[in-house]
Phi, psi and omega in degrees: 000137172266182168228155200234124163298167162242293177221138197202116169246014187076001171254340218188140164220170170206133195242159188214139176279007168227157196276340193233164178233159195263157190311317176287035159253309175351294191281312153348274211285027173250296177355301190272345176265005156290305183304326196244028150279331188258335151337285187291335184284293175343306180303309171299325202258003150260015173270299167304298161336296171295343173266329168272327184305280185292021129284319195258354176276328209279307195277023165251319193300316181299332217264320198252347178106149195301313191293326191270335175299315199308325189284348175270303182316304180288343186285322185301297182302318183312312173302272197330322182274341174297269168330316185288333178273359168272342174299299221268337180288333183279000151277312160306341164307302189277315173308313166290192012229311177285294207310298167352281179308297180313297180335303201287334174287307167324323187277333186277336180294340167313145155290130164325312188285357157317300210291296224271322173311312197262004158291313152314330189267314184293340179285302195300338164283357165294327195270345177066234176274008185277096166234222333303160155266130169245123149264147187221110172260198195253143171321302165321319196251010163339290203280342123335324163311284194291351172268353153300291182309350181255319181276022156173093168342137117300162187260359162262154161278134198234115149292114162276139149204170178302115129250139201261149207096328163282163187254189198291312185262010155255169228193119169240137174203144178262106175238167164307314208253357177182200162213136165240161200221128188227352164341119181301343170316320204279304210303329185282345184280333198284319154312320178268329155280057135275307179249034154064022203275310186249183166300157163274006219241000000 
């Protein structure tokens, strides 16, 4: 699959699997190439931060004797590395979290028969060569499913059908080795523990 960049500071990209974005995307993701712009400044200036600490460890070390510098150098490090990982985790934090939030807008800007054909296309491509897959949607998107799947083959064989009881946004699939639930709920819970946003448990 390709990807089209957005933003790339050498710490961090951001990518998107379409070339355009629809307007009610726009903002999330400047959003999010602001955040990780500011990332990068964060970085640099804990970059400077760790260069004036061992200057000043160094010229307390000359002024006060090696043994009292080294101890001021680890105690100077020890804070500071103590701060960056609380900087970086409440920065990974915020980064999972705007990434999140976009997603989710992205994903709420969809036609229901969008979201689930393409929710359906990404599970089967998920199982790799293992078929045949039997999908089982809600009746409405049934037909939607299946002219996804005709306007662009999988390289397995795939069944659609009806099952009564899903709604418009759940999704079931069937392999030889297994069934997975593709429901978008689950799929967006499956993001925020990836990026550690709820529990795993």
């Amino acid at each position: 699959m390709a990807f089209h960049l957005i933003h790339a500071d050498g710490l961090s990209l951001l990518a998107s699997d379409r070339p355009w974005l629809r307007g009610s995307e726009r903002a999330p993701v400047e959003e999010a190439a602001t955040l990780l712009a500011d990332i990068r400044l964060l970085h640099d200036r804990q970059a400077e931060a760790l260069a004036q600490v061992q200057a000043i460890a160094a010229a307390e070390g000359r002024a006060s004797g090696a043994e009292a510098g080294r101890a001021a150098f680890a105690a100077a490090i020890a804070a500071l590395t103590d701060q960056v990982e609380a900087d970086r985790a409440r920065r990974d934090e915020d980064v999972a979290a705007l990434a999140l939030a976009a997603l989710r807008q992205m994903v709420g800007a969809l036609a229901d028969e969008e979201r689930i054909a393409a929710i359906a296309q990404r599970a089967v491509e998920a199982l790799g060569s293992r078929g045949p897959v039997l999908i089982e949607v809600s009746e409405a998107m049934m037909p939607h499913v299946e002219r996804a799947f005709t306007d662009r083959p999988s390289a397995i064989e795939v069944a659609v059908r009806m099952q009564d009881g899903l709604a418009d946004d759940q999704c079931r699939l069937t392999a030889p080795d297994g069934r997975i639930v593709a429901d978008l709920d689950v799929q967006m819970q499956s993001f925020a523990r990836r990026w550690e946003l709820i529990d795993a448990d």
